[in-house]
N, C-alpha and C positions, 0 to 999 in steps of 0.2 A: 562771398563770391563777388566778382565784378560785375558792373556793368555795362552793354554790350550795347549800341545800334546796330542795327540789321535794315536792308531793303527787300523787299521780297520780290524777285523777279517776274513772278506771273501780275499780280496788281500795283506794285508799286510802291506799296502801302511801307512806311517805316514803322518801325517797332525798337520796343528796347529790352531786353532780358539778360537777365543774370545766371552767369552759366561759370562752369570753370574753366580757368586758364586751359588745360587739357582737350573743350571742347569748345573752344571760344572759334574756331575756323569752322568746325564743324556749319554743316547746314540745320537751318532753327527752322522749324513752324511756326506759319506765318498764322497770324491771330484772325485774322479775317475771312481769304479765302485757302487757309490749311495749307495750305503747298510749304513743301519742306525746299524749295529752292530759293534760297537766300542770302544773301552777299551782308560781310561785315564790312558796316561803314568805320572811317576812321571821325573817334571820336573829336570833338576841339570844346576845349576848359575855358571859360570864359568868367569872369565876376562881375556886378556893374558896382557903380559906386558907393549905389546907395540911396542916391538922391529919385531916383526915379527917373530921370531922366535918358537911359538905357544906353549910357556911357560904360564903355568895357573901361576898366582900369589894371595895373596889373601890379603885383605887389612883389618882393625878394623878402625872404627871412634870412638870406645873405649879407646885407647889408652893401653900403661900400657904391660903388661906381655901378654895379651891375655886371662888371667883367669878370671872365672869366682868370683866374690865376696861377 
Protein backbone atom coordinates (compact mmCIF):
# COMPACT_ATOMS: atom_id res chain seq x y z
CA UNK A 1 0.00 0.00 0.00
CA UNK A 2 1.20 3.70 -0.55
CA UNK A 3 2.21 6.18 1.29
CA UNK A 4 -0.07 9.03 2.05
CA UNK A 5 0.47 12.73 3.93
CA UNK A 6 -2.53 14.12 5.47
CA UNK A 7 -3.13 17.51 7.46
CA UNK A 8 -5.78 17.35 9.93
CA UNK A 9 -7.93 20.28 9.85
CA UNK A 10 -9.00 20.60 13.43
CA UNK A 11 -5.02 20.78 14.95
CA UNK A 12 -2.95 21.01 12.08
CA UNK A 13 -0.86 18.31 13.07
CA UNK A 14 0.62 16.33 9.64
CA UNK A 15 0.65 12.75 9.61
CA UNK A 16 1.62 10.00 7.12
CA UNK A 17 -0.45 6.66 6.59
CA UNK A 18 -0.61 4.04 4.22
CA UNK A 19 -3.98 3.34 2.89
CA UNK A 20 -5.21 2.11 -0.47
CA UNK A 21 -5.28 3.84 -3.66
CA UNK A 22 -9.21 3.16 -3.26
CA UNK A 23 -9.25 5.19 -0.02
CA UNK A 24 -6.38 7.48 -0.49
CA UNK A 25 -9.05 10.73 -0.81
CA UNK A 26 -11.00 9.38 1.68
CA UNK A 27 -10.78 11.38 5.30
CA UNK A 28 -7.97 9.54 7.66
CA UNK A 29 -7.89 9.94 11.60
CA UNK A 30 -5.91 12.13 12.79
CA UNK A 31 -3.37 10.50 15.43
CA UNK A 32 -3.37 13.10 17.81
CA UNK A 33 -6.60 14.70 18.40
CA UNK A 34 -8.86 11.75 16.53
CA UNK A 35 -10.82 14.00 14.22
CA UNK A 36 -11.49 12.25 10.91
CA UNK A 37 -11.35 15.68 8.95
CA UNK A 38 -8.27 15.57 6.95
CA UNK A 39 -6.97 16.86 3.77
CA UNK A 40 -4.32 14.75 1.44
CA UNK A 41 -1.23 16.72 0.95
CA UNK A 42 0.54 16.43 -2.30
CA UNK A 43 3.37 14.36 -1.66
CA UNK A 44 7.14 16.02 -3.28
CA UNK A 45 10.22 13.05 -3.79
CA UNK A 46 13.31 14.59 -2.99
CA UNK A 47 17.09 12.59 -2.65
CA UNK A 48 20.02 14.62 -1.31
CA UNK A 49 23.50 13.72 -2.41
CA UNK A 50 24.75 12.10 0.07
CA UNK A 51 27.34 14.29 1.20
CA UNK A 52 25.20 15.62 3.99
CA UNK A 53 25.29 18.56 3.06
CA UNK A 54 21.22 18.70 2.39
CA UNK A 55 21.68 19.14 -1.36
CA UNK A 56 18.61 17.85 -3.35
CA UNK A 57 20.11 16.31 -6.39
CA UNK A 58 18.07 14.53 -9.13
CA UNK A 59 18.95 11.63 -11.15
CA UNK A 60 17.19 10.03 -14.82
CA UNK A 61 17.62 6.20 -15.56
CA UNK A 62 16.79 7.57 -18.92
CA UNK A 63 19.83 8.60 -19.83
CA UNK A 64 20.62 11.24 -22.62
CA UNK A 65 20.00 15.08 -22.43
CA UNK A 66 16.99 14.76 -20.01
CA UNK A 67 14.30 15.44 -22.88
CA UNK A 68 11.65 14.40 -23.53
CA UNK A 69 11.44 12.23 -27.14
Amino acid sequence: MPLYEYICQECNNRFEKRVSFSEADDDQECPVCGSSRSKKQISLFASTNGTGSGNVSSSSSCGGSGRFT
